[in-house]
C-alpha positions as CSV (number, residue, x, y, z in Angstrom):
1,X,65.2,126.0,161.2
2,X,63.5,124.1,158.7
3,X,65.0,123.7,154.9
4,X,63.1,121.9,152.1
5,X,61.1,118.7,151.2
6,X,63.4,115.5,150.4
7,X,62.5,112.3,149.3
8,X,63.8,109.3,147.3
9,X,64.1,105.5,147.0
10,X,66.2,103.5,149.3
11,X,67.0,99.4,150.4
12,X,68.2,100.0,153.6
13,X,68.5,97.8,156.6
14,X,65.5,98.0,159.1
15,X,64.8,101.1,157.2
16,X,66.8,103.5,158.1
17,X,67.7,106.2,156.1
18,X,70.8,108.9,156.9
19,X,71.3,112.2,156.0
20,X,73.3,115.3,157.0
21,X,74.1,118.7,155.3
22,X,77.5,120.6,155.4
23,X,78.4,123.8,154.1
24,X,80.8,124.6,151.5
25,X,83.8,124.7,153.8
26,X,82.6,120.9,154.9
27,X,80.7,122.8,158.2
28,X,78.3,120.6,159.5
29,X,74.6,122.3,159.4
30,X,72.6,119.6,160.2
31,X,73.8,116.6,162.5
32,X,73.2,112.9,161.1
33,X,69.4,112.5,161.3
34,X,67.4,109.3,160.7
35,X,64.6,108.8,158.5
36,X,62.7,105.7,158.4
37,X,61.9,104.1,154.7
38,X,58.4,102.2,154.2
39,X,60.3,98.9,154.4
40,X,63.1,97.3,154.9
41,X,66.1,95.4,152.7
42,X,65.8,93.2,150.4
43,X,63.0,95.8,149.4
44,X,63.4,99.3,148.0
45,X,61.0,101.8,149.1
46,X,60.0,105.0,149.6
47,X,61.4,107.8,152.4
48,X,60.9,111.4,152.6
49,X,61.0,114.2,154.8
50,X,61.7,117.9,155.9
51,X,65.0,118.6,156.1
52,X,66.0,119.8,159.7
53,X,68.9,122.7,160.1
54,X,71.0,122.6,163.3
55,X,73.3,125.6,162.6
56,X,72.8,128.4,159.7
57,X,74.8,127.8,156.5
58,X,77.3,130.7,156.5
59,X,78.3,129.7,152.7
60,X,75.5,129.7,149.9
61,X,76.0,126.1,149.4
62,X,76.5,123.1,150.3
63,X,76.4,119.3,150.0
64,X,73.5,116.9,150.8
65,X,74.8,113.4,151.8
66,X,72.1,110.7,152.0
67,X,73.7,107.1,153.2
68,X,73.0,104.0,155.3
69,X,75.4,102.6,157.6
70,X,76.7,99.2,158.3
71,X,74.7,96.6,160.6
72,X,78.0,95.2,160.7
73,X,80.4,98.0,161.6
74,X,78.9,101.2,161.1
75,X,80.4,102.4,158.5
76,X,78.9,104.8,156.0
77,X,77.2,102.3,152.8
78,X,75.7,103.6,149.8
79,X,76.4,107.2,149.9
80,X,74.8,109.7,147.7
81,X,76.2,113.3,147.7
82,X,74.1,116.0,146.5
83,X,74.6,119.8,145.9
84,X,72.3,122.2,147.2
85,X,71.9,126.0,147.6
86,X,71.0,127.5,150.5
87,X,67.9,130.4,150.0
């Protein structure tokens, strides 16, 4: 399943971009997917894509959560959390 058009700005390390999608209840509908930017930190630049459903939101919404992670540890850096509704 397919759900809508993202893009943004982003400085990440070798370019890549996080993001996955939970439901309401904190449900996981899509698994941690990579996007790459057009470059790489220092730089900000661009990133976009579709984003990609792995399970069917069984609440009407839900939270975005864009992020990079850690070259050094994996952690989750520079996390953006966004609402969304699920049509």
């Amino acid at each position: 399943q397919e759900g809508s058009f993202m893009q943004g700005m982003a400085r990440a390390f070798e370019e890549n971009v996080l993001y996955s999608i939970v439901n309401a209840q904190g449900n996981i509908v899509s698994n941690e997917k990579s996007i790459t930017a057009r470059a790489g930190g220092p730089e900000y630049a661009e990133f976009s894509t579709i984003l990609q459903f792995d399970f069917e939101p069984s609440t009407p919404t839900g939270e975005l959560r864009v992020y990079t992670r850690s070259a050094n540890d994996g952690s989750i850096q520079d996390l953006v959390r966004v609402k969304v509704r699920f049509e």
